[in-house]
Each structure stands twice: as structure tokens, then as C-alpha cells.
N, C-alpha and C positions, 0 to 999 in steps of 0.2 A: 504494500500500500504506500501511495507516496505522501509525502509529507503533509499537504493540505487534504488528503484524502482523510488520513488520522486525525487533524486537527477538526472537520467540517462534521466526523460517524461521531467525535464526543460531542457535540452539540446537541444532537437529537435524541434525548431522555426520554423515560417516562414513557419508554415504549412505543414513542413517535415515529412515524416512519418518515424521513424526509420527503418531500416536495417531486413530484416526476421528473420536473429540471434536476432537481439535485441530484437527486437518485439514478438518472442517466448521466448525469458530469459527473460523480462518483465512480459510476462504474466502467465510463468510458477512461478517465483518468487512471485507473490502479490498473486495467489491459493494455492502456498505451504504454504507460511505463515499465510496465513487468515485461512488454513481450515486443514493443514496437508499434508504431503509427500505423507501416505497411500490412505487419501480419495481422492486424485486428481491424475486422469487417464490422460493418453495420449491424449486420444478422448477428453477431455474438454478441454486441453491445444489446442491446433490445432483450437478447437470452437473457444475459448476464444481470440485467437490470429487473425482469421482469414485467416491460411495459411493450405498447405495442407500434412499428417502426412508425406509421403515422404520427406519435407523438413525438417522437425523436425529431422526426423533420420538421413538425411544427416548433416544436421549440428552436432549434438548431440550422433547421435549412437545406445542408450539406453538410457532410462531413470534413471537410477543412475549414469549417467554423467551427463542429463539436473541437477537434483539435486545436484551435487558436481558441477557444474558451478554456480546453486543459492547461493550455498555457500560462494563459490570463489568470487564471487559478494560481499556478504554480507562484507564477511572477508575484499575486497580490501575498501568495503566506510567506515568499522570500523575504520581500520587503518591509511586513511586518515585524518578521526577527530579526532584521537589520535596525529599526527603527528602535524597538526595545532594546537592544542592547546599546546602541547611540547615547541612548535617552542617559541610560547607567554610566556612562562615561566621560560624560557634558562637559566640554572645555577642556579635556585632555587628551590631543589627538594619537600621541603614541600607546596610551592606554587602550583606546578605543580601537585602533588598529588592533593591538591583541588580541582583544574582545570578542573581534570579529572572525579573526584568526583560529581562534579555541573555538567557537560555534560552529564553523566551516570545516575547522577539520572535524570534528566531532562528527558530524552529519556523515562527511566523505567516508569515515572509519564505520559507519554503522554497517552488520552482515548484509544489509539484503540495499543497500545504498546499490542504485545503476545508475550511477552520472547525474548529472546534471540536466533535467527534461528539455532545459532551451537546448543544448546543445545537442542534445541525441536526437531530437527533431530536425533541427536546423540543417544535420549532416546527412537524412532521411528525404531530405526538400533543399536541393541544389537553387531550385528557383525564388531567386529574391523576391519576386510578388507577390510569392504564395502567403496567404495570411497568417497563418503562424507564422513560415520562418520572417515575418516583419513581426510579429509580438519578441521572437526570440531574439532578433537583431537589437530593438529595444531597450531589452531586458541587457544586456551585455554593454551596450552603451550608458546608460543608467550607471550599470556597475564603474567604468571606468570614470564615472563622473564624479559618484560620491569618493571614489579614491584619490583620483586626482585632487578632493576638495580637502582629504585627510592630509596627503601629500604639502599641500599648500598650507596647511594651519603647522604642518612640521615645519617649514621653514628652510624647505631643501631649496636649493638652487635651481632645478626644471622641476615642478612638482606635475610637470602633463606629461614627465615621460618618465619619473618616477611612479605615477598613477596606472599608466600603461605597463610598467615593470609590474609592476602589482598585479592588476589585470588579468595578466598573462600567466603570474606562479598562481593565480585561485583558480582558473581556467583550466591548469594543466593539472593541478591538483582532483580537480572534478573527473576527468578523462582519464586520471590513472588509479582512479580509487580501487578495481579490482588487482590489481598487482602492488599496492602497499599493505605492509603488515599491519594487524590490527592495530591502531595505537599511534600509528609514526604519523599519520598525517600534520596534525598538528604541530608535534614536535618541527617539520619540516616545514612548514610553511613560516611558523616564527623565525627559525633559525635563517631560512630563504631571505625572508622582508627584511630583517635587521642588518643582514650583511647588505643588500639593495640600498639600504636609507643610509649606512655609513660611509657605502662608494658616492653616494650621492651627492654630498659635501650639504654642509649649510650656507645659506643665500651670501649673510654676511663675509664669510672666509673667502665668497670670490670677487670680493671690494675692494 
């Protein structure tokens, strides 16, 4: 189950059953991610969900809407725990880098973690048009931005190619999550950014 999939099944107590929308972005979201965009049809979403494909397309359309709405999903509970942890480190940007750091690898290190949903979509849809892989281009920009804005409150010398350094080691962290051992992410991605932020020099030293 992906992340916002867990986060959206505790919402609904008391024996509720979620909403048809929900209930089909539920169960579209936890078959996209476990198995892929391409290998998951229409007809198993509908199974899987238990509703009937008529509703699906009313609510949805097409199916590379149902898919840029899994996105959209993914991107809004990304960003929520980005925000919370922000929130906890208020005015202290190398703190907050960490912060960020320990949650991301955490996530990357969990057993059943498969990347990162923008990107294993994105890599699935060559075509920039396609409406997800623009949700997912997005989301990845976004990401470079609030770094870059970490970058610049550190006081480095380039903080837009410091940001992009950064970027690049969360990005690569995501895409090698099944080949690090359990545990090391984190440790590696602190250790990564710190050596990055001391090559980077501070603003004033190149005065």
C-alpha cells in the first residue's frame, strides 16, 4: 500500500466505507504502485475496488486521469510531510535539511518501499504531455525548489546548484532503494549533503 493509500484506509472509522471516488483512487493507487501503471487494467481496478466500470469513468474519464489523480494523491501526502517536518525546524535551515533527510531515508529503507510513484511513472510515460508524467515533472520541480530555498537560507555560495546537488542525491536515493541495506539510507544521504554543502563554500568566503 502506498503511502497516502495508509494514510486516507485510517481515516475511515467506524466501519465507514469510503466514498466510490475514494474507494476506486484507493485501489487504483496501491495496483499502480505494487505492480505498475502499464500492467494494471481498468477491468482489475473496478474488481479490485468493487464498483462498476461506469462509475470509474464517471468519476475519472480515462484512465490517465485515474493515474494523474494517483499522483496528485501521492504529491499532496508528500508534501504534507514535508511541511510538518518544516514546520518543527523553523529558522534552522541545516537542521531542517536533516529533518528531511531522516524522513526520506526512513521511507526509502521501508520493506515493501518501490521508489518513488512520480518517478516510476514518469519512466513508464516517455511522453511529456501525458498528464501524469506533467503532475510528476511538477512534483520534482517543486522538490528542487524548496531545496534550493534550504540551500539559500544556508548561505552557500550557488544555492541553485547546491539545490540541484541535493535534488539529484534524494532522487537517486529513491531509484536505489531496492539495492541498499536496510538502514543505510539515511545514514547516506546525511553523510552525501554534508560533504555537498562543505564543497560548496559559504557566500561570504568568496568576497
Amino acid at each position: 500500500m502506498t503511502e497516502s493509500s495508509s494514510r486516507k484506509a485510517a481515516e475511515h472509522t467506524g466501519g465507514q466505507r469510503p466514498g466510490v471516488r475514494e474507494r476506486i483512487l484507493e485501489t487504483a493507487s496501491e495496483l499502480f504502485y505494487r505492480r505498475g501503471v502499464r500492467a494494471v487494467g481498468i477491468d482489475l481496478v473496478v474488481e479490485e475496488a468493487g464498483v462498476a466500470k461506469t462509475s470509474l469513468y464517471r468519476h475519472f474519464g480515462t484512465k490517465d486521469q485515474l493515474v494523474a489523480a494517483f499522483l496528485a494523491r501521492e504529491d499532496e501526502d508528500f508534501w504534507a510531510t514535508w511541511d510538518r517536518v518544516a514546520e518543527r525546524e523553523l529558522g534552522d535551515a541545516a537542521r531542517e535539511l536533516d529533518a528531511h533527510l531522516d524522513w526520506i531515508g526512513e521511507r526509502v529503507g521501508r520493506p515493501h518501499y518501490r521508489g518513488c510513484p512520480q518517478l516510476n511513472v514518469a519512466a513508464e510515460f516517455p511522453d511529456r504531455d501525458h498528464p501524469a508524467r506533467k503532475v510528476a515533472t511538477a512534483h520534482k520541480r517543486e522538490l528542487r525548489r524548496r531545496l534550493e530555498g534550504i540551500a539559500s537560507r544556508l548561505g552557500v555560495q550557488s544555492p541553485d546548484e547546491l539545490g540541484g546537488q541535493l535534488s539529484l542525491l534524494i532522487n537517486g536515493a529513491f531509484v536505489s532503494s531496492q539495492v541498499l541495506s536496510r538502514g543505510e539510507a539515511t545514514q547516506l544521504l546525511r553523510g552525501s549533503a554534508q560533504a555537498l554543502i562543505a564543497a560548496a563554500g559559504r557566500a561570504e568566503m568568496a568576497e
